[in-house]
C-alpha positions as CSV (number, residue, x, y, z in Angstrom):
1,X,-14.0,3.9,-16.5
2,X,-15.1,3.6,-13.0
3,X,-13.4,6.8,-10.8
4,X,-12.8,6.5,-7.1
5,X,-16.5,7.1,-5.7
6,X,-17.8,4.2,-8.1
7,X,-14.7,1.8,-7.0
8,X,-15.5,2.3,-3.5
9,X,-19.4,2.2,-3.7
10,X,-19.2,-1.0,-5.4
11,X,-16.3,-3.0,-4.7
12,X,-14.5,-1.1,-1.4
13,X,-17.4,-1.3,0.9
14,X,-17.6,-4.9,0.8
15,X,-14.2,-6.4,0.3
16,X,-11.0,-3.6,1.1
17,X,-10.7,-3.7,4.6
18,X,-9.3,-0.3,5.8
19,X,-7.2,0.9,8.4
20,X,-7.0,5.2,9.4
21,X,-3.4,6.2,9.9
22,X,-3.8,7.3,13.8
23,X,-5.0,3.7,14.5
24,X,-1.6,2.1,13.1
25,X,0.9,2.0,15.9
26,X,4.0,4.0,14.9
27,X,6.3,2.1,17.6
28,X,6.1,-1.2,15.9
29,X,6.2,-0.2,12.5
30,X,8.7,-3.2,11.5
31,X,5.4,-5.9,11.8
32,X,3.8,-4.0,9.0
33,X,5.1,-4.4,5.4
34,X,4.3,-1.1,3.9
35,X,3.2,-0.8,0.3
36,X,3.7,2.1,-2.0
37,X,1.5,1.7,-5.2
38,X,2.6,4.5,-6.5
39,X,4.3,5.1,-9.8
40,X,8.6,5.7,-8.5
41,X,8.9,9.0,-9.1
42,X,6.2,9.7,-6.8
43,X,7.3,7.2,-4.3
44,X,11.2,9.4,-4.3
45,X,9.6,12.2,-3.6
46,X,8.3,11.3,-0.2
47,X,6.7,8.0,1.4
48,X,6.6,5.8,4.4
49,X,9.5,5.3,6.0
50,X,10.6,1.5,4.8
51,X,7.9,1.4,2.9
52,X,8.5,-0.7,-0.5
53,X,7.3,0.5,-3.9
54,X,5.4,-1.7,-5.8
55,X,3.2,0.7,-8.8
56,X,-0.2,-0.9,-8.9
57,X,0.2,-1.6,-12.7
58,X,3.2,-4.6,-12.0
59,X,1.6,-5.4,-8.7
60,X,0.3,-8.9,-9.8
61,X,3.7,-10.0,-11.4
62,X,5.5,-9.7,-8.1
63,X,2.9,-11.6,-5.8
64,X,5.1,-14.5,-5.7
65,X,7.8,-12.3,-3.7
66,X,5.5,-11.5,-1.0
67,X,5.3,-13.2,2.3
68,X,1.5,-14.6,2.2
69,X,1.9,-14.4,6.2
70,X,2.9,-10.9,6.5
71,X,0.2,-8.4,7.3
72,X,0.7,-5.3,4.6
73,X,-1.1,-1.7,4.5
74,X,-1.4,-0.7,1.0
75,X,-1.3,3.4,0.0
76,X,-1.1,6.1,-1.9
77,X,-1.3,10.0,-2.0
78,X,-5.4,9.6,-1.2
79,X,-7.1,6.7,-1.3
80,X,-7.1,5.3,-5.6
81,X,-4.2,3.0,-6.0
82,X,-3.8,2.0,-2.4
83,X,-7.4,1.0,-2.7
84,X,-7.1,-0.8,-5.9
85,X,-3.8,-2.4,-4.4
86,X,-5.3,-4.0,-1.1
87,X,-8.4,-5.4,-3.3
88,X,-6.0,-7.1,-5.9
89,X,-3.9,-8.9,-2.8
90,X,-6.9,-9.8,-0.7
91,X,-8.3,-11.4,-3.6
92,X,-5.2,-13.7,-3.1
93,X,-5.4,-14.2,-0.1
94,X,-3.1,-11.7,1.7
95,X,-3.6,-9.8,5.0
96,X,-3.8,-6.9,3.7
97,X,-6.1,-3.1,4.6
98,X,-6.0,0.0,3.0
99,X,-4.8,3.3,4.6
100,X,-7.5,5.4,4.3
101,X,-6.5,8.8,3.1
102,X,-3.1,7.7,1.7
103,X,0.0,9.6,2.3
104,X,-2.3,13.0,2.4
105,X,-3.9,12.1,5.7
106,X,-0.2,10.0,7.4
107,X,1.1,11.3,10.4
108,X,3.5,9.5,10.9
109,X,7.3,8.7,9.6
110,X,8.4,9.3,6.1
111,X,11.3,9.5,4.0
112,X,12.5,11.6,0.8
113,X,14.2,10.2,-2.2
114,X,15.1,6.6,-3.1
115,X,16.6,4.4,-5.8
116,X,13.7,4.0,-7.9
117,X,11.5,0.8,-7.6
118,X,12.1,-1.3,-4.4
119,X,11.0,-4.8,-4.9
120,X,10.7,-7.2,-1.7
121,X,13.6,-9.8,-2.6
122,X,14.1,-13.2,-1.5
123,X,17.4,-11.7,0.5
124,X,15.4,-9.4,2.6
């Protein structure tokens, strides 16, 4: 099993583009699409605000629900699943990047609690 150093040494580096949480503009965060790839309990405890929670493990069954034009951030509480999140959608083709340090190093908006799992709908 690889752990995070050997993920990013050998896949990060060259394909997860990343993006530090001071450089993401927190007055126009309704152009993002914000993805929590955290399991839901984790995600109800605290998150991005409007972010939506999509666990890495069902991640590939709801890529048809996502808007391939839509530029997404992928997360969670360090750097792991968020990393492992943004690899699995650029490889299909999504604009998406990383935030690098997760929740741990976000500064800005987030919210507590939630209805379980969020999925991005056809309605929304």
């Amino acid at each position: 099993m690889l752990d995070k150093a050997d993920f990013d040494k050998i896949l990060g580096a060259s394909f997860i583009e990343w993006v530090f949480p001071e450089d993401i503009s927190k007055n126009n965060m309704e152009q993002y699409v914000f993805i929590d790839a955290r399991i839901p309990a984790e995600y109800e405890q605290e998150h991005i605000r409007d972010a939506i929670n999509i666990p890495i493990e069902v991640l590939r069954q709801k890529y048809a629900e996502l808007d391939p034009s839509q530029e997404y951030y992928t997360y969670c509480i360090s750097d792991s699943r968020g990393a492992a999140a943004a690899f699995l959608m650029k490889s299909q083709g999504f604009k998406v990047r990383g935030i690098r340090g997760g929740l741990s190093a976000w500064d800005g908006p987030v919210q507590h609690g939630g209805n379980g799992i969020h999925y991005p709908s056809e309605k929304e």
